[in-house]
N, CA and C atoms as a LAMMPS dump frame, in Angstrom:
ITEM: TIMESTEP
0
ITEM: NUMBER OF ATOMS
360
ITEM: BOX BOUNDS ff ff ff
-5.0000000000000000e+02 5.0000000000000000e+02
-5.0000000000000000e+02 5.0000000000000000e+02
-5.0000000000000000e+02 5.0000000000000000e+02
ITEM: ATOMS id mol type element x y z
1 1 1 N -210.144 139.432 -220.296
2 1 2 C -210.467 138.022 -220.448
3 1 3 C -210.06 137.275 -219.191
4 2 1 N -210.791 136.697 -218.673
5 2 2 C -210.826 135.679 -217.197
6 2 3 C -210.942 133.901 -218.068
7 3 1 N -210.088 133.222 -217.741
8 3 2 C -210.588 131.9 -217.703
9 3 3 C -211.271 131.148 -216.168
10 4 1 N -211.74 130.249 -216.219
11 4 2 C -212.46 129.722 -214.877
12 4 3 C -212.212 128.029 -215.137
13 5 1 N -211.636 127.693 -213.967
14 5 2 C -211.639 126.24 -214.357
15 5 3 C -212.532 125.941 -212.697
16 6 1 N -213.271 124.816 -213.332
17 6 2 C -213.851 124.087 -211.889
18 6 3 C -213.482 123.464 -211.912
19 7 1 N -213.496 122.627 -210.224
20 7 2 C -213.176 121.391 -209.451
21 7 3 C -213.883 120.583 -208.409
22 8 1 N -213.995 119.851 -208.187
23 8 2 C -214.66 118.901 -206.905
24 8 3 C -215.832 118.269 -207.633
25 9 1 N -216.029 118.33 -208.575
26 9 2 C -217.511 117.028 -208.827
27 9 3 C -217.144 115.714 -208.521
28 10 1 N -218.28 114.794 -208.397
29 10 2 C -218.048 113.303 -208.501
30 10 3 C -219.323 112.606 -207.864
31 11 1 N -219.459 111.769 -207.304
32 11 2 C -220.339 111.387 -206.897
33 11 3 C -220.348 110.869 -205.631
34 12 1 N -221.761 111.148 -205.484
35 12 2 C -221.716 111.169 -203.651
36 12 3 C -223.849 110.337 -203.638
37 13 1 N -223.982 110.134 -202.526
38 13 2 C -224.926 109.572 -202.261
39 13 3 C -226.005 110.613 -201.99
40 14 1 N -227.278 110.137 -202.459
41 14 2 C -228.369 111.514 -201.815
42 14 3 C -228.283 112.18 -200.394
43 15 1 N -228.347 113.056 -200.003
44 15 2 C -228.024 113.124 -198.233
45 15 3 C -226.898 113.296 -198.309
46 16 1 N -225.709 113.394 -198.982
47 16 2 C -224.505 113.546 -199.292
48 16 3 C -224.525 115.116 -199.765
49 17 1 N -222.877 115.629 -199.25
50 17 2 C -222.521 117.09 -200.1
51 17 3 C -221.253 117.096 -200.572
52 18 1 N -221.172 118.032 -201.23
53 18 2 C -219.436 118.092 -201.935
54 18 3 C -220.097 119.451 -202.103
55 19 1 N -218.429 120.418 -202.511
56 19 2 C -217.948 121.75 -202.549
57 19 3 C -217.533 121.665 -204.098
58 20 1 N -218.248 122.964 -204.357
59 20 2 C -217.097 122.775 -205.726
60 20 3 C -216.553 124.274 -206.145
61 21 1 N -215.286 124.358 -206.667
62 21 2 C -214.695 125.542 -206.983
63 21 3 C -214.545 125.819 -208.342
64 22 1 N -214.389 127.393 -208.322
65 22 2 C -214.355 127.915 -209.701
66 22 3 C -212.997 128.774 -209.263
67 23 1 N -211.614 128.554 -209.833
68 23 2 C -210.473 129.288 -210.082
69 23 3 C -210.488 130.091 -211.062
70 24 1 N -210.216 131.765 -210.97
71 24 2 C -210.397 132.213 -211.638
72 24 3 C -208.448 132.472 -212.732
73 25 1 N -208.359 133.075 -213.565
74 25 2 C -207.168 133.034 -213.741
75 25 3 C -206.43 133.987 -213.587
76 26 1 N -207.186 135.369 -212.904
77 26 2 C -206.979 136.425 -212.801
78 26 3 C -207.905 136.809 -211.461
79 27 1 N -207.6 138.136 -210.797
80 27 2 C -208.447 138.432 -209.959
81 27 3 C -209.932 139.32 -210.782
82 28 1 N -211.088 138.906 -210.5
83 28 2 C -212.361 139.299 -211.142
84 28 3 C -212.007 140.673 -211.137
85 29 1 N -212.627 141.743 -212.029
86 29 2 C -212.258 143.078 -210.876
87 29 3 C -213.93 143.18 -210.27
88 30 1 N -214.011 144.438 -209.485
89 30 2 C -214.759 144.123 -208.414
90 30 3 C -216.333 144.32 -209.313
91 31 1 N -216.506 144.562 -210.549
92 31 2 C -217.854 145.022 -211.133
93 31 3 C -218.329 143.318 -211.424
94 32 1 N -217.25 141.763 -211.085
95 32 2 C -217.755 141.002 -212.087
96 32 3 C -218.716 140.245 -211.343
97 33 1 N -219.557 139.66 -211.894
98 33 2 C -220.935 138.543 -211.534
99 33 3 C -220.349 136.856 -211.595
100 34 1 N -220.232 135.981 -210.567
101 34 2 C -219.971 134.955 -210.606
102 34 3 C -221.016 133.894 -210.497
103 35 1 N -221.755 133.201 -211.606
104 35 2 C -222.461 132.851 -211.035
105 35 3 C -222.024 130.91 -211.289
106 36 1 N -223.296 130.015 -210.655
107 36 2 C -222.896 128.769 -211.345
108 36 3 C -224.339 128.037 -211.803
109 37 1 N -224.093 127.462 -212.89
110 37 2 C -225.221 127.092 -213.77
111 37 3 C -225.346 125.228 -213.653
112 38 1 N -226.468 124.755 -214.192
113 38 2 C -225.985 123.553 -214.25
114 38 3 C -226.879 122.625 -215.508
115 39 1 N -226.648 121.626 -215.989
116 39 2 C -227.25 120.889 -217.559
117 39 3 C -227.3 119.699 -217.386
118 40 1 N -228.959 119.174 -217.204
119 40 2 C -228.493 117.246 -217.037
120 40 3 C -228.827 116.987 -218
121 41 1 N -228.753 116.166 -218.765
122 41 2 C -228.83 115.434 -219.906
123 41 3 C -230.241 115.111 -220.542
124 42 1 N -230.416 115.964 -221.594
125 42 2 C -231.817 116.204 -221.7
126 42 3 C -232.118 117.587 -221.395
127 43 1 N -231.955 118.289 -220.703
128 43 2 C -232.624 119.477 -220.274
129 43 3 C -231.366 120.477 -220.645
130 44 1 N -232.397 121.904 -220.425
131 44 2 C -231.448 122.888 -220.703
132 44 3 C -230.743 123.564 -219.789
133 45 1 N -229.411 123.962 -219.725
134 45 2 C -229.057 124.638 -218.824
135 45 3 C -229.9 125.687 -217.861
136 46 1 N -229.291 125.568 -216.323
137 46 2 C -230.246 126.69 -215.882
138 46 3 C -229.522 126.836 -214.789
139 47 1 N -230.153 128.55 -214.34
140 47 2 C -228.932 129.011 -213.343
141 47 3 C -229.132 128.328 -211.98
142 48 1 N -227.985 128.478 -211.738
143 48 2 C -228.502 128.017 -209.558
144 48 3 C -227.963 128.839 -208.49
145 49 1 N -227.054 129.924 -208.929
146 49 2 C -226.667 130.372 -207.952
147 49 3 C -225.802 131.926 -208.476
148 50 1 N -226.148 133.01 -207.815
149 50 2 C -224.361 134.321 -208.027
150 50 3 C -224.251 134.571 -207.367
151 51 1 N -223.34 135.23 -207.337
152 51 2 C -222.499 136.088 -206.446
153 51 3 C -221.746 137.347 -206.642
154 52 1 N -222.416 138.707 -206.247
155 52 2 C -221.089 139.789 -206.883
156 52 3 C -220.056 139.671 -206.401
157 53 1 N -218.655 140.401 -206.748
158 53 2 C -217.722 139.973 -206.398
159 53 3 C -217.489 140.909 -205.715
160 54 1 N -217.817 142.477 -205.835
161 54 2 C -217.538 143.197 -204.914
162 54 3 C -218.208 143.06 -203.455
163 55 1 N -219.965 142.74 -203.293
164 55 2 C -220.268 143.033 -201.777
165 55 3 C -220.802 141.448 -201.276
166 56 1 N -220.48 140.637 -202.464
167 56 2 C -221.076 139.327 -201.768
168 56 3 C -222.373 138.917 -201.859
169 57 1 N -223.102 140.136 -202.604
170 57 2 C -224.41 139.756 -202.648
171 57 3 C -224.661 138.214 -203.558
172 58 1 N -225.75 137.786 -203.137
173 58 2 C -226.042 136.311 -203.386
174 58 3 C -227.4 136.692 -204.051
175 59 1 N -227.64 135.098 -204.518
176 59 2 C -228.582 134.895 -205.271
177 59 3 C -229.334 133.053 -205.518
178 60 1 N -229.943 132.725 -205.59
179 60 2 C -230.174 131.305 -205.737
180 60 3 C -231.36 130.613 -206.543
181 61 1 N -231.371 129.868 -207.553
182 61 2 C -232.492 129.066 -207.635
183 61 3 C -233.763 128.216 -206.784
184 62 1 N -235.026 128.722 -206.896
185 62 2 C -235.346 127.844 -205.879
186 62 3 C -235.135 126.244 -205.286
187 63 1 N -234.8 125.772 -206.337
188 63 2 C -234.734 124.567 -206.345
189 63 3 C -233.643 124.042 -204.948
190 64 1 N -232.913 125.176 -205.015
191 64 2 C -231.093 125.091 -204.067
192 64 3 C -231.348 125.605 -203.24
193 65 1 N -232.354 126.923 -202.668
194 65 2 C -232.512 127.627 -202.329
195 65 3 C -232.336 126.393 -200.246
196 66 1 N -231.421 126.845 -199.414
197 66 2 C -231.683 126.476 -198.06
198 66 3 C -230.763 125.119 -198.015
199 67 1 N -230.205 124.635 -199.429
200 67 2 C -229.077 123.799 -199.463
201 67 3 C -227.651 124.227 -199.826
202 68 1 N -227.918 125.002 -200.661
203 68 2 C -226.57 125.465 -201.558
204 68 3 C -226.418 126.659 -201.24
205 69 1 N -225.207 126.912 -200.702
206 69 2 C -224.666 128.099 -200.479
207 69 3 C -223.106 128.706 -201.065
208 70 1 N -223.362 129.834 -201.939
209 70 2 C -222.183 130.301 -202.515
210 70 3 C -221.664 131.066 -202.176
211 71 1 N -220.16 131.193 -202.538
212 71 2 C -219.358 132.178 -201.732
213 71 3 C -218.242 132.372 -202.447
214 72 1 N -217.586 133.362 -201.612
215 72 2 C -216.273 133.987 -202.819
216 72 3 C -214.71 133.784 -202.071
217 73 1 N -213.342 133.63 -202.111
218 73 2 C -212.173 133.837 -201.595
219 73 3 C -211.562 134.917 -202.576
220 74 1 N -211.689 135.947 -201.579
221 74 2 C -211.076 137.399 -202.717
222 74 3 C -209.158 136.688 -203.05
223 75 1 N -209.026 136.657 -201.965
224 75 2 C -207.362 136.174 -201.992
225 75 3 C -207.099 135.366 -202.576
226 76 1 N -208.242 134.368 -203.101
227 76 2 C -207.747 132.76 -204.079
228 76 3 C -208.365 133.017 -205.231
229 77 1 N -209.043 134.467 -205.569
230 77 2 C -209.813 134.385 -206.869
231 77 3 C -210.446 133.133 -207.299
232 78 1 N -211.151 132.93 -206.059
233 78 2 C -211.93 131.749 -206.241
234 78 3 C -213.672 131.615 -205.617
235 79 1 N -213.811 131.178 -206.279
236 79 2 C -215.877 131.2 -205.856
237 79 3 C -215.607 129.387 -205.796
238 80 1 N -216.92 129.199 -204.933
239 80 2 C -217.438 128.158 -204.04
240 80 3 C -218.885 127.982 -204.026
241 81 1 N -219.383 126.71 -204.054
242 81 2 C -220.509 126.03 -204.119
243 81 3 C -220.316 125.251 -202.855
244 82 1 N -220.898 125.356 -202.162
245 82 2 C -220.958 123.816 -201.212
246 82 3 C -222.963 123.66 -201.424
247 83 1 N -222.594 122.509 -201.553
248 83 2 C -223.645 121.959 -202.331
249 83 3 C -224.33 120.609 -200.741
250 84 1 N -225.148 121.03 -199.526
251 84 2 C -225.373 119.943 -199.247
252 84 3 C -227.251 119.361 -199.5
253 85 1 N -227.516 118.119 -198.785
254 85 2 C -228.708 117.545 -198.71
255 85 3 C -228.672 117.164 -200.081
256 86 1 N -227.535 116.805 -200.938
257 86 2 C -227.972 116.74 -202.536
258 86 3 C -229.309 115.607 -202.369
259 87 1 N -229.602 115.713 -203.83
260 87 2 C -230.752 115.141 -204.157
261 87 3 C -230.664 114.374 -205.449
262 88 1 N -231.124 113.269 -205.745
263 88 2 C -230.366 112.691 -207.347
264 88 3 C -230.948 113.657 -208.731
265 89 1 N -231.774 114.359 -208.106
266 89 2 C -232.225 115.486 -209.439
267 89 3 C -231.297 116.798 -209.114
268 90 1 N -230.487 117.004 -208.602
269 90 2 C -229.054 117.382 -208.611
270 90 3 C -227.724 116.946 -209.446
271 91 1 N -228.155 115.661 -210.686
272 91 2 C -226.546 115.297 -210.923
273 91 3 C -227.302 115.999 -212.456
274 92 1 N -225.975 116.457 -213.015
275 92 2 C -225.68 117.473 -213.96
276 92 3 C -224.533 117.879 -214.094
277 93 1 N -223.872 118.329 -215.042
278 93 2 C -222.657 118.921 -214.914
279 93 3 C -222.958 120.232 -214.864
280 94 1 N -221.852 120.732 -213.532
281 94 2 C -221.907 122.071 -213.16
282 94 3 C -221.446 123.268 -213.964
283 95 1 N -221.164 124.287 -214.145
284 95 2 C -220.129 125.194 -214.75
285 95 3 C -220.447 126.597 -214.15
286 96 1 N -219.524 126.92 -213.71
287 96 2 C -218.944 128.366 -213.305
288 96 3 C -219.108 129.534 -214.615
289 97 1 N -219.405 130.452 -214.36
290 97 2 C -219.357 131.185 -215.525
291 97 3 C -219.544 132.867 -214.734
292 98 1 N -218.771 133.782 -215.746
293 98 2 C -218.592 135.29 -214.683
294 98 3 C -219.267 136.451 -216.087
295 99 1 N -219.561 137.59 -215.786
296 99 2 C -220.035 138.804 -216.83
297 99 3 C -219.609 139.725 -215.76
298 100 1 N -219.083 140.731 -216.716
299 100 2 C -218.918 142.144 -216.153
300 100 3 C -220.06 143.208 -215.75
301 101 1 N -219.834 143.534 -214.645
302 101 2 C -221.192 143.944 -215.133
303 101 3 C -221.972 146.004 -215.361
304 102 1 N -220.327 146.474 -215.772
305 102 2 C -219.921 147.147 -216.426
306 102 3 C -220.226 147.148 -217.548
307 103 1 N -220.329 146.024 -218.303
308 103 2 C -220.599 145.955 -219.992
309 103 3 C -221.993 145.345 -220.415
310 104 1 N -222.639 144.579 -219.061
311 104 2 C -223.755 144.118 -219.76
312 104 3 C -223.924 143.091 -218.608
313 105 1 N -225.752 142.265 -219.211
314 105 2 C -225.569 140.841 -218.344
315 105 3 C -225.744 139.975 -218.706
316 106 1 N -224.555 139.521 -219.597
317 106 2 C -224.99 138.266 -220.205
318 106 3 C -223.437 137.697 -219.967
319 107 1 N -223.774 136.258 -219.737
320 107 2 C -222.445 135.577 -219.202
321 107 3 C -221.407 135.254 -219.656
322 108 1 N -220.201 136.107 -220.368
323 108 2 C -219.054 135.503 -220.906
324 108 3 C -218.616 134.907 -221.285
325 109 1 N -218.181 134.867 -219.655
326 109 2 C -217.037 133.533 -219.683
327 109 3 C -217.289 132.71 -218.763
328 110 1 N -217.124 131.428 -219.574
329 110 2 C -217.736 130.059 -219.104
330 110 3 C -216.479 128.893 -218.899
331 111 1 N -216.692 128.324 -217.789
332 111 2 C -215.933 126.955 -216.904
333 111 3 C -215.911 125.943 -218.406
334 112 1 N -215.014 124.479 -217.934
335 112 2 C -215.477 123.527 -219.114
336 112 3 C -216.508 122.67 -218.372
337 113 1 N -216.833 122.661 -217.084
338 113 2 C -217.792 122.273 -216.245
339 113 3 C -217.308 120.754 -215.473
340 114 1 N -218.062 120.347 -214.353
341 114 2 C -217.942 119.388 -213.757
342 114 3 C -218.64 118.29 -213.139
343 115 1 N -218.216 117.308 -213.364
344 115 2 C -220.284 116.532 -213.435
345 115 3 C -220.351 115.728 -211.744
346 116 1 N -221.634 116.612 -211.36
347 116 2 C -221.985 116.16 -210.031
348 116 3 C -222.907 114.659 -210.269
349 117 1 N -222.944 113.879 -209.696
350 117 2 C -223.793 112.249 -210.054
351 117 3 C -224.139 112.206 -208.288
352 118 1 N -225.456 112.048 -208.274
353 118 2 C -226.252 111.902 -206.75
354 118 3 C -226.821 110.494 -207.077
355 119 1 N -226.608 109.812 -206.55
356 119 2 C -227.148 108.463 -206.335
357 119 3 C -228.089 107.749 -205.581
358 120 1 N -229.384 107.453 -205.66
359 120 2 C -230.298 107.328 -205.011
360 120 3 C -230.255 106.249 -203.532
């Protein structure tokens, strides 16, 4: 069992970026999938971004795809969003969420999330 807490949402202006982190509470071991999802109000969650934890491989939504770039700190058991060029169809609350991927692929364990607000 991993908990994940995120950090850094808030609001920033379109053309604006912020970073946001996922602490893990443990170190992932190296089979786990980090990815980060996001839910605006009204709509359904949907993915935007992973990362394995062992080789770094990436992954992205098109939507993010050439703005958002994710990444991992093996030493801080921590994954990273830097999120720039936001866009106001960017505010949503974020959430971190990891699967083993040893056991399957469906996503665990889930962040309590963090709400990004882009302002036109």
């Amino acid at each position: 069992q991993v908990q994940l807490v995120e950090s850094g949402g808030g609001l920033v202006q379109a053309g604006g970026s912020l970073r946001l982190s996922c602490a893990a509470s443990k170190r992932p071991f190296s089979s786990y999938v980090m990815g980060w999802f996001r839910q605006a109000p009204g709509k359904e969650r949907e993915f935007v971004a992973h990362i394995t934890w062992r080789a770094g491989s990436t992954s992205y939504a098109d939507s993010v795809k050439g703005r958002f770039t994710i990444s991992r700190d093996n030493a801080k058991n921590t994954v990273y969003l830097q999120m720039n060029s936001l866009k106001p169809e960017d505010t949503a609350v974020y959430y971190c969420a990891a699967y083993d991927s040893n056991t399957g692929y469906r996503y665990d364990y889930w962040g309590q999330g963090t709400q990004v607000t882009v302002s036109s």
